[in-house]
N, C-alpha and C positions, 0 to 999 in steps of 0.2 A: 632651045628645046625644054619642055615644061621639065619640071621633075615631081617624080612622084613622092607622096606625102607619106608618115607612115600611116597614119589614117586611112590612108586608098588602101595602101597594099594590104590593111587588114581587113577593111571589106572586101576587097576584091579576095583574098585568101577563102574568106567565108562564104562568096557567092560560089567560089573553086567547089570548096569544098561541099558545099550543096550539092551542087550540080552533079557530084561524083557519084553520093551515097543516092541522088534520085534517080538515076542514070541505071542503079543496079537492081535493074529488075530482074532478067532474066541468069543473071550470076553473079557472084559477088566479085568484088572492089574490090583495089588499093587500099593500106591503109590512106586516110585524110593528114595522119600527122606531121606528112615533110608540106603542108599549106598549114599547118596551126602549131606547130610543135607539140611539145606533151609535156606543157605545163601551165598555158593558159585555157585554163576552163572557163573562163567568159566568153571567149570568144568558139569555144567548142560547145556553148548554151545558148550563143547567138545562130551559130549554125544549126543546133536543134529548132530554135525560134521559126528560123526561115522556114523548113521542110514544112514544117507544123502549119503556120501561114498559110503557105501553097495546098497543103494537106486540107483546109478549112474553107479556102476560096473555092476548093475543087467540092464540097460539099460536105465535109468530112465533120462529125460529131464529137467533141471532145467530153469523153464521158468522167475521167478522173487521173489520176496519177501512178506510175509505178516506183516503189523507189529500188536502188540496185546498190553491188556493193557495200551489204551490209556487212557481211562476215571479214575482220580482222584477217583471216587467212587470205582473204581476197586482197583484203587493201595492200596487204604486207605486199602481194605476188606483184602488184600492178604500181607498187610503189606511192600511193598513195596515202589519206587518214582522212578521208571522208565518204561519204557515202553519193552517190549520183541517185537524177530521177531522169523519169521521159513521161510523157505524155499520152494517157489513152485515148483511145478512139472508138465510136460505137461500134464499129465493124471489127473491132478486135476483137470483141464478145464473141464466144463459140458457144457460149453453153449450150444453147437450144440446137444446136447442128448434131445430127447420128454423130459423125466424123468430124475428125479435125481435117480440114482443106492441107493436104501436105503440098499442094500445088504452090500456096501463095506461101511458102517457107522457103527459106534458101539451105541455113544448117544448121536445123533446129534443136533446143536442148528446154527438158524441162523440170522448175523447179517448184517445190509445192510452198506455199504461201498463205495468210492468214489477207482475206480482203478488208478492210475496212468501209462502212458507208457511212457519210459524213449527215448528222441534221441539224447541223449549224454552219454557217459559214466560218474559215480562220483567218482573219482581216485583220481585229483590232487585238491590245493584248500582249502577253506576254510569250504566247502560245506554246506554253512551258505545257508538263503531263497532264496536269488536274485540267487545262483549259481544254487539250485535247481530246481526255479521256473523253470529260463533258461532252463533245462534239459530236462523239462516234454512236450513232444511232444502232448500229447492230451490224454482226462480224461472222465470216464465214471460213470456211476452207475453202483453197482456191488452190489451180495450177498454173501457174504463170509458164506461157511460150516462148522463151526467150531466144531471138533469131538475130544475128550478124551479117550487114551488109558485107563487112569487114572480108575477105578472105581467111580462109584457114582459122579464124576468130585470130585473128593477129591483131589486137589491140592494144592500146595504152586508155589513161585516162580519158581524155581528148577524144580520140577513137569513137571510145563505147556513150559519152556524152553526145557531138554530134550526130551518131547514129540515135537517136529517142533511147538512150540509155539501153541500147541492145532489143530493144520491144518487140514482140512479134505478135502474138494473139493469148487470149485465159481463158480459162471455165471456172466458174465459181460452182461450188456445192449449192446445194437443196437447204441445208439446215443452218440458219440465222439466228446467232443469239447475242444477249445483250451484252454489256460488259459486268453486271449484274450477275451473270451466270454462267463465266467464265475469264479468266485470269490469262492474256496473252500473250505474259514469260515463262507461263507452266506449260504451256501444251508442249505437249511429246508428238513427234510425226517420223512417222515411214514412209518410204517410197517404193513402191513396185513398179519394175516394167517386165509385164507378163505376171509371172508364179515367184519370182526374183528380186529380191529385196534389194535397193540400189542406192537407198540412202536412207541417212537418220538424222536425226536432228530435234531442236528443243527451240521453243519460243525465245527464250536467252540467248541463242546463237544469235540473234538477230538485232543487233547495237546493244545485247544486254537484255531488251524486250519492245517488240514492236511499235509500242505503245512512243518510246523516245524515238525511235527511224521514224511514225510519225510525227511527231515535234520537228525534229529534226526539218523535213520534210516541209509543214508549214509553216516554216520561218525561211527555207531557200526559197520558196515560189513566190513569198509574201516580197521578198528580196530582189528576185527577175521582176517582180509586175504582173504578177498572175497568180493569187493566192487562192487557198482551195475554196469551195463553194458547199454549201450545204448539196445532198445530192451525188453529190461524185464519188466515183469509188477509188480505195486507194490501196492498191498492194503491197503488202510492208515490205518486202524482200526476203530473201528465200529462207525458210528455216533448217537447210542440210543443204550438200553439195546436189548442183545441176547436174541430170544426165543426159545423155544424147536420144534422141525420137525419131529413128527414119522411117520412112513409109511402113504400115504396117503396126507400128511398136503401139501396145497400150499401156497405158500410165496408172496407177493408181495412190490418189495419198489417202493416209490414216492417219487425221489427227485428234488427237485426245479430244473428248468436248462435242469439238466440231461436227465429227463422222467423214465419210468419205466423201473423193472428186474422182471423177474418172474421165481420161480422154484418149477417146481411140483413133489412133492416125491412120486417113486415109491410106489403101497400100500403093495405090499410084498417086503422079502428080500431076493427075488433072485438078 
């Protein structure tokens, strides 16, 4: 009788666990973690790999990166001391839509964000601050959608990694400026859902300041084999706590500088 290798069992874990998170379209999953445990994140990157593949073969555009699990409050909760990313896609983009589609959401939460677009590639280098800074052509306010295949969001590390680091869809704001004219550890941001202030927060919450969770950021993807590209947009991770968005809810961030984003969710899910 052959016997299996641990090599098999950890692709085969991976393909498991693919197949779980693709499977959940119409309601969310199992955690993935009793197929990857919750502590190798290569092999909960290699499962982001897969979907992402499959996601690209089917047609799919990959427009830039989001990164997650910036806030130390976070890391502490999930046991962790780094920060995760996931992969965009063009069709994640909402901005040009009336509505945010609550249909393609399963249990969504949103948190406001500072976008970055890249006019240089991050490839060679040390891809420390100054190289970064360098890179970033021009920066917005944005709302990152962040949605869990996951049930109940019952995740670990692993988890929210092979899930595209929790990804669901964003709007970026109207007003783009340079790094020239605007400092992206100072901004100050509020959130509204509705008339209702929901959160706050400061560029600093965010590794200290966005600027390093990019670093950060282009030195992991340089790391997997996919480093960023001039072009691509990259959301640094949230600068206050995520709230919840169900049908209906409209969103508003206020960040210093930048000016506002707003995203109105459909109230059904069609």
């Amino acid at each position: 009788m052959p016997t299996t290798t641990p090599e098999a069992l950890s692709n085969s874990s991976i393909v498991a666990a693919a197949d779980r998170l693709a499977a959940a379209t119409a309601g969310p999953c199992a955690p993935v973690r009793d197929l990857l445990g919750v502590t190798d994140i290569d092999a909960a990157y290699a499962v982001q790999q897969r979907l992402t593949d499959l996601r690209v073969a089917a047609g799919g555009t990959i427009t830039g990166r989001k990164i997650g699990l910036t806030s130390p409050a976070v890391q502490q909760q999930l046991g962790v001391d780094q920060p995760d990313f996931g992969v965009l896609f063009a069709d994640m983009d909402v901005t040009g839509l009336p509505e945010v589609p609550s249909g393609r959401l399963l249990q969504p939460k949103a948190e406001a964000e500072i976008a970055f677009e890249l006019g240089a590639d991050l490839v060679d280098g040390d891809l420390g601050l100054a190289q970064v800074r360098a890179a970033v052509a021009r920066a917005a306010a944005a709302l990152e959608i962040v949605d869990s295949r996951i049930a109940d969001w019952d995740i670990t590390i692993t988890d929210t990694v092979a899930d595209n680091g929790s990804s669901g869809l964003y709007v970026l704001g109207e007003s783009w400026l340079t790094l020239d004219e605007f400092e992206p550890r100072e901004v100050s941001m509020r959130l509204f859902s509705g008339e209702e202030l929901v959160s706050e927060g400061t560029g600093a919450a965010c590794l200290g300041d966005p600027l390093e969770a990019l670093a950060w950021l282009a030195r992991t993807a340089r790391d997997y084999g996919h480093p960023l590209r001039a072009g691509q947009v990259i959301l640094s991770g949230a600068l206050g706590p995520m709230v919840p968005t169900p049908p209906g809810t409209v969103i508003r961030a206020e960040l210093s500088t930048l000016g506002t984003v707003t995203a109105a969710f459909s109230k059904d899910n069609a």
